[in-house]
MDTraj code that builds the backbone (N, CA, C; nanometers):
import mdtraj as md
import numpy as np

residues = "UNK UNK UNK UNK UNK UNK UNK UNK UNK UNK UNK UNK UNK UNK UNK UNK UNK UNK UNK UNK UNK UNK UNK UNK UNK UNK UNK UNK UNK UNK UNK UNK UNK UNK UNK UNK UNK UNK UNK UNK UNK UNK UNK UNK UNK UNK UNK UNK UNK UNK UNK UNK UNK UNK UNK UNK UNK UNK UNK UNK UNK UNK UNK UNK UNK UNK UNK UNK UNK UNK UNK UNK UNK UNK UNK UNK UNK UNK UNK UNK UNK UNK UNK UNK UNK UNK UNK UNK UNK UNK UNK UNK UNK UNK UNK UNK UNK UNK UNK UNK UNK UNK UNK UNK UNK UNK UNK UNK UNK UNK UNK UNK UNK UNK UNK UNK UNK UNK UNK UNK UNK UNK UNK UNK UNK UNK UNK UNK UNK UNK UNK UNK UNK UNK UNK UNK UNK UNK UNK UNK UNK UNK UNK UNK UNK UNK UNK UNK UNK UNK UNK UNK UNK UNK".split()
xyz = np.array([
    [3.9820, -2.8915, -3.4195],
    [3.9395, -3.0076, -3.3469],
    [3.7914, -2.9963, -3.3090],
    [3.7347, -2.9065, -3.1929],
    [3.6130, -2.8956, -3.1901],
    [3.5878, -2.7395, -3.2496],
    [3.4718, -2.7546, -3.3023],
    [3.4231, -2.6206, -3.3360],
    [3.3409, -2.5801, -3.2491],
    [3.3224, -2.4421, -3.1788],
    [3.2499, -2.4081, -3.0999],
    [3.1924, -2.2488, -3.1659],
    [3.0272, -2.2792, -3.1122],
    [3.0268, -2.1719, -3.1800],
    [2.9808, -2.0589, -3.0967],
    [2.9839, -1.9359, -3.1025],
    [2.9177, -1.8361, -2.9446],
    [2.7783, -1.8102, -2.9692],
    [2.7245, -1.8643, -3.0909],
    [2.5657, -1.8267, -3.1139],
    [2.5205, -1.9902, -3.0839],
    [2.4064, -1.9765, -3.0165],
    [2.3418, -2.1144, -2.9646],
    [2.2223, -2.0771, -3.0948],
    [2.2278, -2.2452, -3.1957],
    [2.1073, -2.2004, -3.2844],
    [1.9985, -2.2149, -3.2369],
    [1.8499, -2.1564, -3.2866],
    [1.7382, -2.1735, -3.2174],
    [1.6531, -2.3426, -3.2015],
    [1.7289, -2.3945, -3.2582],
    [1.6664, -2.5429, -3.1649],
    [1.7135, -2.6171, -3.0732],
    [1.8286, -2.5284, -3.0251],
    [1.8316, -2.5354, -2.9074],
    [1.8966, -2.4775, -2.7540],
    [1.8049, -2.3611, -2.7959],
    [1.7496, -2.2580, -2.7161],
    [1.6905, -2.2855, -2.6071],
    [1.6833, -2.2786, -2.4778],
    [1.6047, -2.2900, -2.4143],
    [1.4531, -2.1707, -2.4344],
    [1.3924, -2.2704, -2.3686],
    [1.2496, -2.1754, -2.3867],
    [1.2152, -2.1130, -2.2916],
    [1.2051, -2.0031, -2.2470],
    [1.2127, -1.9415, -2.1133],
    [1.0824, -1.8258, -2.1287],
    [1.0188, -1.7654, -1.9488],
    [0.9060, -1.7307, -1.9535],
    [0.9965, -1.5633, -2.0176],
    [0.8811, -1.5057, -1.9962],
    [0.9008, -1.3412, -2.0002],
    [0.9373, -1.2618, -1.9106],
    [1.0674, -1.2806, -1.8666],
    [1.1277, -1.2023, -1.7177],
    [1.0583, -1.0435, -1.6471],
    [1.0023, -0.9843, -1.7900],
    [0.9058, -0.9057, -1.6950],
    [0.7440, -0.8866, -1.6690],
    [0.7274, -1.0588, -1.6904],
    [0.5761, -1.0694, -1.6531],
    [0.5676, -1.0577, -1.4744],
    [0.4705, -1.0592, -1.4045],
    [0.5044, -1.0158, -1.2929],
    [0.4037, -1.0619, -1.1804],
    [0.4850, -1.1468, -1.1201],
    [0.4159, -1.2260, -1.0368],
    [0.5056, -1.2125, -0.8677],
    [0.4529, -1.3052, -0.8012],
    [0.4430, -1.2756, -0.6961],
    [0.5762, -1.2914, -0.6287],
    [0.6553, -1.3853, -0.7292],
    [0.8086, -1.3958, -0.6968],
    [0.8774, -1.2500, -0.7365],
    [0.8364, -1.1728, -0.7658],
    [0.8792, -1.0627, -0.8116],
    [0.8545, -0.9351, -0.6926],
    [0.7905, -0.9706, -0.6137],
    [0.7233, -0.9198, -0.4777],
    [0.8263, -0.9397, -0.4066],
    [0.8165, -1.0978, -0.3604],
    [0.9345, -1.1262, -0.2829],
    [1.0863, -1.0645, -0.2934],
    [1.1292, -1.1140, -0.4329],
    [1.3006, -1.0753, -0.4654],
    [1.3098, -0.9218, -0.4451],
    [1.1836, -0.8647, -0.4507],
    [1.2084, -0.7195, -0.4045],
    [1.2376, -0.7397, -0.2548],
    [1.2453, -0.7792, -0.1736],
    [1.2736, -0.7036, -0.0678],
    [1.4328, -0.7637, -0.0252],
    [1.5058, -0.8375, -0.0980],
    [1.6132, -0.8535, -0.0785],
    [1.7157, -0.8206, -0.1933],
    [1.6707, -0.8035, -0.3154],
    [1.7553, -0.7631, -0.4310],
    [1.6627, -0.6215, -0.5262],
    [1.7229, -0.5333, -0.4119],
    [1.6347, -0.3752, -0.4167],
    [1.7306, -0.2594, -0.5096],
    [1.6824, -0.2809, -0.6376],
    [1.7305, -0.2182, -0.7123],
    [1.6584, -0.1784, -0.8048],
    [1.5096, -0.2007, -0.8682],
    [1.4095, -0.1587, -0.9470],
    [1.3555, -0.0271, -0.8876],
    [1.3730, 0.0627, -0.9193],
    [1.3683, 0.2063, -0.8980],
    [1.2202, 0.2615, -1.0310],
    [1.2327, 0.2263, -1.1583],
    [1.1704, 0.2352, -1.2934],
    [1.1251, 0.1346, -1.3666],
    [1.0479, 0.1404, -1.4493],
    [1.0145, -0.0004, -1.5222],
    [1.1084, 0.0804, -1.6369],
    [1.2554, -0.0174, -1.6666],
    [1.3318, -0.0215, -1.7365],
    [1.3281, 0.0249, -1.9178],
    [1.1903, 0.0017, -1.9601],
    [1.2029, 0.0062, -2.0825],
    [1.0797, 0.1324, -2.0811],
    [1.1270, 0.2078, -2.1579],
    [1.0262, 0.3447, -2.1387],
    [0.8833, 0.3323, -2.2094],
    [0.8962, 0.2069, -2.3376],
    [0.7321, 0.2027, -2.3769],
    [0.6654, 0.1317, -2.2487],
    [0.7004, 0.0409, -2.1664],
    [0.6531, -0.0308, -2.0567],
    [0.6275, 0.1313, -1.9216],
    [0.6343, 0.2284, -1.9381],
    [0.6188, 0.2795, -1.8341],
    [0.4896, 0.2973, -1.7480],
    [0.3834, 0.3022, -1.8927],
    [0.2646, 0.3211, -1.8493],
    [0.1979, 0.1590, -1.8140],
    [0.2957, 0.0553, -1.7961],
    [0.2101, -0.0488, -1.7708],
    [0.2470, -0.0758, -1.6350],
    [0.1125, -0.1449, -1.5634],
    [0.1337, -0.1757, -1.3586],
    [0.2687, -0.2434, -1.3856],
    [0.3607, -0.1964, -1.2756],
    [0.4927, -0.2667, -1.2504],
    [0.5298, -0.2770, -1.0746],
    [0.5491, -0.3641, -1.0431],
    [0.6145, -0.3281, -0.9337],
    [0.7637, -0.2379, -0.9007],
    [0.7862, -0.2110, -0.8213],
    [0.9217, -0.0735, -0.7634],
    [0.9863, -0.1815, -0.6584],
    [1.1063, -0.1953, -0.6122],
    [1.1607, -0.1979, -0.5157],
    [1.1785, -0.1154, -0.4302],
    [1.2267, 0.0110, -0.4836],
    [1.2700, 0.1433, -0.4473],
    [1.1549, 0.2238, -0.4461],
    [1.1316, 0.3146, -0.3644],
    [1.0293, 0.4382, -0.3715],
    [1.0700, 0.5256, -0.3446],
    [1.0160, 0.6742, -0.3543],
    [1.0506, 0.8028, -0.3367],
    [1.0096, 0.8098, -0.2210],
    [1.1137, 0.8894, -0.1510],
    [1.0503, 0.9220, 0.0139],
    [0.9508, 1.0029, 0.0430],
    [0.8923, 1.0468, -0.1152],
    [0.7640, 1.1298, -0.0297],
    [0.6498, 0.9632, 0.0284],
    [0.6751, 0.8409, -0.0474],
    [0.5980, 0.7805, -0.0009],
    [0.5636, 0.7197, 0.1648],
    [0.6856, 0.7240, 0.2022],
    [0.7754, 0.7175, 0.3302],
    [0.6849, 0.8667, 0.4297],
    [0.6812, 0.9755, 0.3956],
    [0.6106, 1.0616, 0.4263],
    [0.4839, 1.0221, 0.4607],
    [0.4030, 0.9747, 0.3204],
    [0.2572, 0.9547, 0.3297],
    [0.2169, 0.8620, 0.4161],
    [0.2773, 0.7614, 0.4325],
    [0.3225, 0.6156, 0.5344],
    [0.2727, 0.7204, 0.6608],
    [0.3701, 0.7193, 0.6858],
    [0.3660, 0.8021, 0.8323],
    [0.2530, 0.8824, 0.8541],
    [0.2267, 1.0208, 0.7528],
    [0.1127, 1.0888, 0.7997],
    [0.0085, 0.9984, 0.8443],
    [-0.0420, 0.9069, 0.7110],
    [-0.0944, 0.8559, 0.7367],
    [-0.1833, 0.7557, 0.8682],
    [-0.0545, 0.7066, 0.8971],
    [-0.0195, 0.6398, 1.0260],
    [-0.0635, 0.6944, 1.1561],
    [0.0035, 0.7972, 1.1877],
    [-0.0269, 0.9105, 1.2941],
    [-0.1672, 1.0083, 1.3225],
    [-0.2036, 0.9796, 1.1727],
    [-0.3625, 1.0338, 1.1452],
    [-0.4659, 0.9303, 1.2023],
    [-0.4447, 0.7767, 1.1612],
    [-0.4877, 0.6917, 1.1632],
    [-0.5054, 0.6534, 1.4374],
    [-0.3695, 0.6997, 1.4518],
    [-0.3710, 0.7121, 1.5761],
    [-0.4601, 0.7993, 1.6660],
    [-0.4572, 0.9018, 1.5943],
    [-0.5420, 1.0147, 1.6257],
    [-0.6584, 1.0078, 1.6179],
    [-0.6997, 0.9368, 1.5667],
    [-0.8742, 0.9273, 1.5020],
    [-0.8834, 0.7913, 1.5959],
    [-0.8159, 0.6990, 1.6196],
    [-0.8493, 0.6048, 1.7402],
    [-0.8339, 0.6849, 1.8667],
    [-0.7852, 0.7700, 1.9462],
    [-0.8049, 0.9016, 2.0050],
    [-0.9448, 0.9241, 2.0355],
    [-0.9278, 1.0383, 1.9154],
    [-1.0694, 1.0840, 1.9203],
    [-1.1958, 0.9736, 1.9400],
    [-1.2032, 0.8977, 1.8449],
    [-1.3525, 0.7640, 1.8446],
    [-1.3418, 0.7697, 1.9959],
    [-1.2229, 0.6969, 2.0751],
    [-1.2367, 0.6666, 2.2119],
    [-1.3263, 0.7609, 2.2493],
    [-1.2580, 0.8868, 2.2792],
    [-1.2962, 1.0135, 2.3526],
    [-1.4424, 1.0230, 2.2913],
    [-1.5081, 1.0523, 2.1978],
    [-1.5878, 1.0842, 2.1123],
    [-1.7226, 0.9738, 2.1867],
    [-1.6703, 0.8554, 2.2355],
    [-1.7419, 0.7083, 2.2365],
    [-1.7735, 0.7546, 2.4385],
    [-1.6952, 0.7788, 2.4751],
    [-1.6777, 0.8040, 2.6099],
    [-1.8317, 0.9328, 2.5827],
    [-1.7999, 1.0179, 2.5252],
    [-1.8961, 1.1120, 2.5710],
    [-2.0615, 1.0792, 2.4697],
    [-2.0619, 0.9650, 2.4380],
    [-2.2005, 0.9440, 2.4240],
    [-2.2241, 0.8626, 2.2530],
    [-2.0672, 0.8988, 2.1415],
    [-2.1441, 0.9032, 2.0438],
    [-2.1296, 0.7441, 2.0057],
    [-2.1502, 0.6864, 1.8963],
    [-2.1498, 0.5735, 1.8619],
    [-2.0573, 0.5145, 1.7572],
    [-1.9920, 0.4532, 1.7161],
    [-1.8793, 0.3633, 1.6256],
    [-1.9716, 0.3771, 1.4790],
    [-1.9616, 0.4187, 1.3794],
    [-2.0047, 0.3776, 1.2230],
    [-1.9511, 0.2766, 1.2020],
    [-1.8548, 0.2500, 1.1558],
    [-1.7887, 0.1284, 1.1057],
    [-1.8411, -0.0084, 1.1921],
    [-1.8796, -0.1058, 1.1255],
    [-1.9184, -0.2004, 1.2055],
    [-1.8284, -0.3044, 1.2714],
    [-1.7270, -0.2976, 1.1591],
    [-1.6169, -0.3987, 1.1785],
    [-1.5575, -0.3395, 1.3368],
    [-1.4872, -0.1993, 1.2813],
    [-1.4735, -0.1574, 1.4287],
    [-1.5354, -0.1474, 1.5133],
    [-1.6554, -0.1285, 1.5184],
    [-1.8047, -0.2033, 1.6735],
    [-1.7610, -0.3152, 1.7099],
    [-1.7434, -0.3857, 1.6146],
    [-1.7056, -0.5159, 1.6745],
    [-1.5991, -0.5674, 1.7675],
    [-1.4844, -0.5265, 1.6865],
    [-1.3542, -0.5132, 1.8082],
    [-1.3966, -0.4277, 1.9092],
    [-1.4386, -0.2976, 1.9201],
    [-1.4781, -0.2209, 2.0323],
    [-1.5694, -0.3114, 2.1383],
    [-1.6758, -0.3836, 2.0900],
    [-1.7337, -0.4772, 2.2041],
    [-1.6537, -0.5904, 2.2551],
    [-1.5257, -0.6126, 2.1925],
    [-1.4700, -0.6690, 2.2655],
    [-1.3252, -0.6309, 2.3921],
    [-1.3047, -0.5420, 2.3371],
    [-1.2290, -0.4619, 2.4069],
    [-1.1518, -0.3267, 2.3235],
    [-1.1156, -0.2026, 2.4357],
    [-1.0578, -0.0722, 2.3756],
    [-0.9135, -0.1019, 2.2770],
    [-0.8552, -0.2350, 2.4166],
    [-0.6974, -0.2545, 2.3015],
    [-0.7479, -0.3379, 2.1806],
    [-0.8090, -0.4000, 2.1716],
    [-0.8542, -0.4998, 2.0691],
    [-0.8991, -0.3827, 1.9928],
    [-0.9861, -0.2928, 1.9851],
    [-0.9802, -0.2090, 1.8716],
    [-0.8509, -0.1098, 1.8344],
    [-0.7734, -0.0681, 1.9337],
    [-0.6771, -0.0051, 1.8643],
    [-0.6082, -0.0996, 1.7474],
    [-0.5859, -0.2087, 1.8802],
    [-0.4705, -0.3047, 1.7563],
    [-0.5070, -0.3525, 1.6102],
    [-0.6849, -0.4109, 1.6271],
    [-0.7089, -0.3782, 1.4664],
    [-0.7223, -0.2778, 1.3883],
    [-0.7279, -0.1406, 1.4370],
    [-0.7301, -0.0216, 1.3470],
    [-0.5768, 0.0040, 1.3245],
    [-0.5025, -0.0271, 1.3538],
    [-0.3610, -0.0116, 1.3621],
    [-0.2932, -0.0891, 1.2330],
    [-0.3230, -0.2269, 1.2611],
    [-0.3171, -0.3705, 1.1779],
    [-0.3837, -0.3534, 1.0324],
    [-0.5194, -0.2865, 1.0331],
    [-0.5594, -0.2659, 0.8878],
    [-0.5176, -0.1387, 0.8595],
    [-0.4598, -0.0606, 0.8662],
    [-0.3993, 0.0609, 0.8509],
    [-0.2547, 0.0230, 0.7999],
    [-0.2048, -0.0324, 0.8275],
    [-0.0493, -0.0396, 0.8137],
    [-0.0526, -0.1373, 0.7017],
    [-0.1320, -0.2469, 0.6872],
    [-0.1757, -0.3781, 0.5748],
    [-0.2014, -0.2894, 0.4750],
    [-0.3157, -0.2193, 0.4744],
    [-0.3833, -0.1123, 0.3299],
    [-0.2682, -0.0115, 0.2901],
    [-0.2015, 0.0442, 0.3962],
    [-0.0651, 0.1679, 0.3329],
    [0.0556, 0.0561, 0.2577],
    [0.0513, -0.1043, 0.3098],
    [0.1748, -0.1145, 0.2278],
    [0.1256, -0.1684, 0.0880],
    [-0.0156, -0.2347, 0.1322],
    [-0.0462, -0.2801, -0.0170],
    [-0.0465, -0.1698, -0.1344],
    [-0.0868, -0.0225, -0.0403],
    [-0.1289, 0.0473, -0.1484],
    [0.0394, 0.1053, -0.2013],
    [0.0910, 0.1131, -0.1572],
    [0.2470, 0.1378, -0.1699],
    [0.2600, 0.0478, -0.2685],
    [0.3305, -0.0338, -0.2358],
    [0.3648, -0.2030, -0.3361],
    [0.2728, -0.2005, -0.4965],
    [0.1545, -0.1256, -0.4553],
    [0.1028, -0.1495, -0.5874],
    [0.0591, -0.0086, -0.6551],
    [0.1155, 0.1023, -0.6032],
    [0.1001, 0.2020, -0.6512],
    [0.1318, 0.2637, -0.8077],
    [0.1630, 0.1868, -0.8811],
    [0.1745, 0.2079, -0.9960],
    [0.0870, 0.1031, -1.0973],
    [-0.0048, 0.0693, -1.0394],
    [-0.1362, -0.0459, -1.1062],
    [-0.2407, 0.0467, -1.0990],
    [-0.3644, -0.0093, -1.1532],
    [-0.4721, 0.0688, -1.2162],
    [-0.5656, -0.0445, -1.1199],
    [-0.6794, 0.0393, -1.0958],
    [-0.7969, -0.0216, -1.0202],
    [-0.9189, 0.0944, -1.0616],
    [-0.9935, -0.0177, -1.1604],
    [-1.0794, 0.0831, -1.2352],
    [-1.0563, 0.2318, -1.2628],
    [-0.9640, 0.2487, -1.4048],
    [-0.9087, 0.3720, -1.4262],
    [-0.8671, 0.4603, -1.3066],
    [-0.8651, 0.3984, -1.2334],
    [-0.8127, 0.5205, -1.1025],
    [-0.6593, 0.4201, -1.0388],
    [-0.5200, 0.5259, -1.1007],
    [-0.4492, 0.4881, -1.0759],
    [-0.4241, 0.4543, -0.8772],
    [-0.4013, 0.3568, -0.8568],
    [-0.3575, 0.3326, -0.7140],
    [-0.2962, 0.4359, -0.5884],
    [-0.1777, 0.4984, -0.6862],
    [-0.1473, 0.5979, -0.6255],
    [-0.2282, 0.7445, -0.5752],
    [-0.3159, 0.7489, -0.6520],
    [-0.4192, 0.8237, -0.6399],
    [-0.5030, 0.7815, -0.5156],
    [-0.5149, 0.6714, -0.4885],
    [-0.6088, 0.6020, -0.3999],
    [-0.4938, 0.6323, -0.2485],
    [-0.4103, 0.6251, -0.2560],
    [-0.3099, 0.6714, -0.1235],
    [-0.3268, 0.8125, -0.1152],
    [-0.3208, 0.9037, -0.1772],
    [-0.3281, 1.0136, -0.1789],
    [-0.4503, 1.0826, -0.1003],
    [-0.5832, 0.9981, -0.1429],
    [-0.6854, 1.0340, -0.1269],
    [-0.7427, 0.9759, -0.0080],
    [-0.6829, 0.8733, 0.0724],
    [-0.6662, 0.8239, 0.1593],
    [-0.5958, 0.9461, 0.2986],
    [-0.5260, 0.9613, 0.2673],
    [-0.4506, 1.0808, 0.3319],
    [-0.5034, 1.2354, 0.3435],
    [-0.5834, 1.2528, 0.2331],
    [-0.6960, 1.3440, 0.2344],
    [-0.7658, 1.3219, 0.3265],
    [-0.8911, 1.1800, 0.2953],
    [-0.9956, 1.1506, 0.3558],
    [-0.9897, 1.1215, 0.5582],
    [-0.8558, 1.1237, 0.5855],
    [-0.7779, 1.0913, 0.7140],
    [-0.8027, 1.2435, 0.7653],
    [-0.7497, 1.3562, 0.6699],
    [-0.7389, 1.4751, 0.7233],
    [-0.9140, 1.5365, 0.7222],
    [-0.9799, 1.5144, 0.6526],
    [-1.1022, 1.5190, 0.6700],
    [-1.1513, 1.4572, 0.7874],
    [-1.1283, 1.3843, 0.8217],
    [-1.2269, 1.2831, 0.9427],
    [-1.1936, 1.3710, 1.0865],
    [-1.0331, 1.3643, 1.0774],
    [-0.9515, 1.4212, 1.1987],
    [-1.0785, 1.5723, 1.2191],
    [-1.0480, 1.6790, 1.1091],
    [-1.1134, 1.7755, 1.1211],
    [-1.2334, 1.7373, 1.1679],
    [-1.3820, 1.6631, 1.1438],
    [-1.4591, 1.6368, 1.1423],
    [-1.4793, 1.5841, 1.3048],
    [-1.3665, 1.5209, 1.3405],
    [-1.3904, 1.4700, 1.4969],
    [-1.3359, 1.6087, 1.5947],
    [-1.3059, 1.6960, 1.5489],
    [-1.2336, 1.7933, 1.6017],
    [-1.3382, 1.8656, 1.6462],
    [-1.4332, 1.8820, 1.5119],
    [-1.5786, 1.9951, 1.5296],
    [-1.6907, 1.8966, 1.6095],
    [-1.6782, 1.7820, 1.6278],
    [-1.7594, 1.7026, 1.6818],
    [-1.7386, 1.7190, 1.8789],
    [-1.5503, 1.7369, 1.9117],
    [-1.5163, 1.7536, 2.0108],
    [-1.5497, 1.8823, 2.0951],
    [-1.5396, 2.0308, 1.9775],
    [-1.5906, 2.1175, 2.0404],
    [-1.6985, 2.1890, 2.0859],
    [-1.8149, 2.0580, 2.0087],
    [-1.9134, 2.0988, 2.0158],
    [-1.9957, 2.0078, 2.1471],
])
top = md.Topology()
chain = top.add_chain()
for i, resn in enumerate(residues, 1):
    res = top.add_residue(resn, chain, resSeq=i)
    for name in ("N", "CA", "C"):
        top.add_atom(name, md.element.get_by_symbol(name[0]), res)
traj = md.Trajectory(xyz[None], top)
C-alpha cells in the first residue's frame, strides 16, 4: 500500500549547519547540558573547542588564584598606607574613589579574566595556547605577592 522508505533521498534532506561549529549557543547549553568533557573526534583535538567539564586542577588554579588576587589587595592597601603609590591606573582610579570600591573591582576583574580564561582554555591567542596564559597568570600572582612581601620588610 504505502512504501516507506528508512533512507530520506538527498533532495530532501534537510540542510543543516555544522553541529560542531561553535558559537555562543554552545557556551550557554554548557552550563545546563554538562557533558563535553573532550572534543569528540580525535583529528578535531588540536582545534579551540569549548569543555563543559574541566579537570579539578582548574578548580585549584581558580582559587589560588583568587586568594592571591586577595592578598595583593592586602598588601597595595598596607603598602599605600605606608607611603607607596598604585601602578595600575585603572586601579588609582577606583582607589580615589574609595578602599571598598577598589577591592570590589579587583575582585570583579579577577574572577571575569579566571572564568574567561577557563571557558576558553583550549583556544589559541597568538600561538600561545590560553591555558598557558592561566598558568602564567598564577605565576605572575606568586611573583607580585613575593615582591610586595620584600617591599613590606623593607
Amino acid at each position: 500500500m504505502f512504501k516507506t522508505s528508512l533512507i530520506t533521498p538527498p533532495e530532501q534532506r534537510a540542510i543543516s549547519i555544522d553541529r560542531r561549529q561553535h558559537q555562543f549557543k554552545t557556551l550557554l547549553c554548557s552550563l545546563h547540558m554538562r557533558r563535553r568533557r573532550q572534543q569528540r573526534r580525535t583529528a578535531d583535538h588540536h582545534k579551540p573547542h569549548y569543555l563543559d567539564i574541566h579537570e579539578p586542577v582548574y578548580m585549584y588554579i581558580a582559587v589560588a588564584i583568587l586568594l592571591l588576587s586577595c592578598v595583593d589587595a592586602v598588601f597595595t592597601l598596607t603598602l599605600l598606607k605606608m607611603g607607596a603609590r598604585e601602578a595600575n591606573p585603572a586601579m588609582q582610579f577606583f582607589l580615589e574613589i574609595n578602599t571598598t570600591s577598589f577591592v570590589i573591582a579587583k575582585l570583579l576583574l579577577t574572577v571575569t579574566s579566571i572564568i574567561v580564561l577557563i571557558a576558553h582554555r583550549k583556544f589559541w591567542l597568538m600561538k600561545v595556547r590560553i591555558e598557558t596564559l592561566l598558568y602564567g597568570s598564577l605565576i605572575m600572582y606568586l611573583l607580585l605577592i613575593n615582591y610586595e612581601l620584600v617591599l613590606l620588610n623593607n
